[in-house]
Structure formats: C-alpha cells, structure tokens
Kinemage of the C-alpha trace (Angstrom):
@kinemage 1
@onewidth
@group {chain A} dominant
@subgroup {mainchain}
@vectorlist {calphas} color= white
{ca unk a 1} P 6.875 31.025 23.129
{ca unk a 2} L 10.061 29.676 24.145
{ca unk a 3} L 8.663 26.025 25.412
{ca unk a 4} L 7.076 25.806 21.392
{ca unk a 5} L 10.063 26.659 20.273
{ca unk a 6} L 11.878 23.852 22.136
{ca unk a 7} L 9.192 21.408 21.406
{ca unk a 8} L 9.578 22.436 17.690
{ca unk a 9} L 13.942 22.187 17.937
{ca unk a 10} L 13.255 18.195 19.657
{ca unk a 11} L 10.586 17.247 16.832
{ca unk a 12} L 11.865 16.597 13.138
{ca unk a 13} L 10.560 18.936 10.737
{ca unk a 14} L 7.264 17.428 9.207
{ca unk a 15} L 7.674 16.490 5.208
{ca unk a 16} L 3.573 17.076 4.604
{ca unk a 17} L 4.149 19.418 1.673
{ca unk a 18} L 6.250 16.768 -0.399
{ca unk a 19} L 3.325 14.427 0.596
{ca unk a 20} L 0.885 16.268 -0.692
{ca unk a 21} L 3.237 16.729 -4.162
{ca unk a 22} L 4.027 13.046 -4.117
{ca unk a 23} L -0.143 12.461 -3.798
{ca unk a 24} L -1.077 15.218 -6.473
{ca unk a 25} L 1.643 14.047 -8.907
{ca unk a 26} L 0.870 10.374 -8.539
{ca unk a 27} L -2.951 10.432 -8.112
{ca unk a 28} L -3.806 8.025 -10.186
{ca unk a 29} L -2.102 5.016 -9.813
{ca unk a 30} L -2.314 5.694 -6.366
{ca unk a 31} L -6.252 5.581 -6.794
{ca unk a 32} L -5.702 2.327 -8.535
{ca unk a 33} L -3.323 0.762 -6.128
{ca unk a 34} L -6.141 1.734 -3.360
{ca unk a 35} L -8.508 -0.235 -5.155
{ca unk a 36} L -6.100 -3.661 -5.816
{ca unk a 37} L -5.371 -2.921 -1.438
{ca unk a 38} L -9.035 -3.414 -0.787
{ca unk a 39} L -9.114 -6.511 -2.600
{ca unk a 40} L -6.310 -8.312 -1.393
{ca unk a 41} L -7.384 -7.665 2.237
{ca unk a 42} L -10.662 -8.655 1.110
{ca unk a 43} L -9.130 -12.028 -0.086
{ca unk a 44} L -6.920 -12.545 2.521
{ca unk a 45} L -9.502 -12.046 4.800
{ca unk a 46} L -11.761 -15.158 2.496
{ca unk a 47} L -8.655 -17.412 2.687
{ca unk a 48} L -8.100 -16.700 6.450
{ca unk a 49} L -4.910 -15.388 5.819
{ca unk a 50} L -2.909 -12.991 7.284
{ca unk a 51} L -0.401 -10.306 5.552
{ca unk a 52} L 2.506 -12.632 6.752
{ca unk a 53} L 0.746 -15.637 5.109
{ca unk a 54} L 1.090 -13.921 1.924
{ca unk a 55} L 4.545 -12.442 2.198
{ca unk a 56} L 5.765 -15.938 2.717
{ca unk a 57} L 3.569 -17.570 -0.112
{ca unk a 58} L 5.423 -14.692 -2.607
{ca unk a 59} L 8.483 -14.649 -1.271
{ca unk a 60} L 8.133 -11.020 -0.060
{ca unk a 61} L 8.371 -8.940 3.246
{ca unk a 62} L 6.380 -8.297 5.274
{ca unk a 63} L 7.157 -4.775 4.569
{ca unk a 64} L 6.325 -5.061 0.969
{ca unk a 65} L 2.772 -6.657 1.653
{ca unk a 66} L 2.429 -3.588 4.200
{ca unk a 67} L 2.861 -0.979 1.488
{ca unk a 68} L 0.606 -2.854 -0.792
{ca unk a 69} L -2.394 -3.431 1.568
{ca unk a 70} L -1.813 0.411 2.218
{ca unk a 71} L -2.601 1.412 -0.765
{ca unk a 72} L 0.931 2.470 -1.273
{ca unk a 73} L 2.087 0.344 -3.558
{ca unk a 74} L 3.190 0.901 -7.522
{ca unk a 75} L 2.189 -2.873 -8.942
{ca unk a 76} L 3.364 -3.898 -11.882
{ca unk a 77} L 1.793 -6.788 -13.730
{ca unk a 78} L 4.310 -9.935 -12.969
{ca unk a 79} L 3.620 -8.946 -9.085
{ca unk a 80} L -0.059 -8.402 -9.987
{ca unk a 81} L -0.156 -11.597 -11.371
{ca unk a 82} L 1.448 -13.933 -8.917
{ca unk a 83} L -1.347 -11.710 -5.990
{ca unk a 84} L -4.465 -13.298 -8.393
{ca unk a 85} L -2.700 -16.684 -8.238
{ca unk a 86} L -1.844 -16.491 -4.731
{ca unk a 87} L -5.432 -15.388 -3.885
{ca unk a 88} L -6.934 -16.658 -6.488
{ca unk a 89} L -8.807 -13.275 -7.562
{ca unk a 90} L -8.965 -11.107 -10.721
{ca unk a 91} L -7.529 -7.938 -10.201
{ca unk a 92} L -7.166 -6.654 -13.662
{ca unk a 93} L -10.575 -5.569 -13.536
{ca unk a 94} L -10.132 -3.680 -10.513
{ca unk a 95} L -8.914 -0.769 -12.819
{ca unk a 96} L -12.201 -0.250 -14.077
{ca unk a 97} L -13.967 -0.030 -10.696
C-alpha cells in the first residue's frame, strides 16, 4: 500500500469531477461546437490546409485553432464568420445537424 501511496503523493490530483460538471453544465454548446470542429477539419482537410494555415490566415494561435478543432471551443458569431470566409463553408447550419 505504501508504493500507491507514493505514486499517488508524485501524481497531481486528477480534476475529472469538475470535468464532468463543466461537460453536464455546458452540454449543449459543447454539442454544437463538436459539430462546427468536424467541419472545419473537414474543410481544412478540402483546402489542403493545415491547423497552422488557418491560425495564420485569422490571425490566431495555434492554440486557439487547437481548442476549436477539439471541439472545445465557445464560438461566437464574428469568429464564426471570418472560419466560413476563411474556408469558405456555411456553418450556421451546422446547428441544425
């Protein structure tokens, strides 16, 4: 018991509970935001872009283009906007999918 304990004492506590709050409490934009992730990589992968290619055409990181292909990603319409011009897709309509 004693080597768990130690392995336990050199790992950082895991956060899963407040990730499963976080997901319950923000289901469904998260469900949306999964949907707009699928069709930028599905765009990006039409233009024969990469995620860098696209931070760089918005001016974003690539950190920022990570969350959104992720899924992770609250959008708001001006940055929804500037991804259909950038990719030249429709995304508003991914809400109804």
């Amino acid at each position: 018991m004693g080597k768990l304990k130690d392995l336990a004492a050199k790992n950082p506590s895991s956060n899963w509970k407040e990730k499963v709050v976080f997901r319950k409490e923000n289901k469904e934009w998260l469900k949306s935001s999964r949907k707009i992730a699928l069709c930028i990589l599905d765009a990006l992968d039409d233009k024969g872009w990469n995620q860098n290619d696209l931070a760089n055409t918005l001016s974003l990181t690539p950190q920022q283009v990570g969350q959104m292909v992720k899924g992770e990603f609250d959008f708001n319409l001006s940055t929804i906007s500037q991804l259909e011009r950038a990719l030249d897709i429709d995304l508003h309509a991914v809400r109804d999918l």
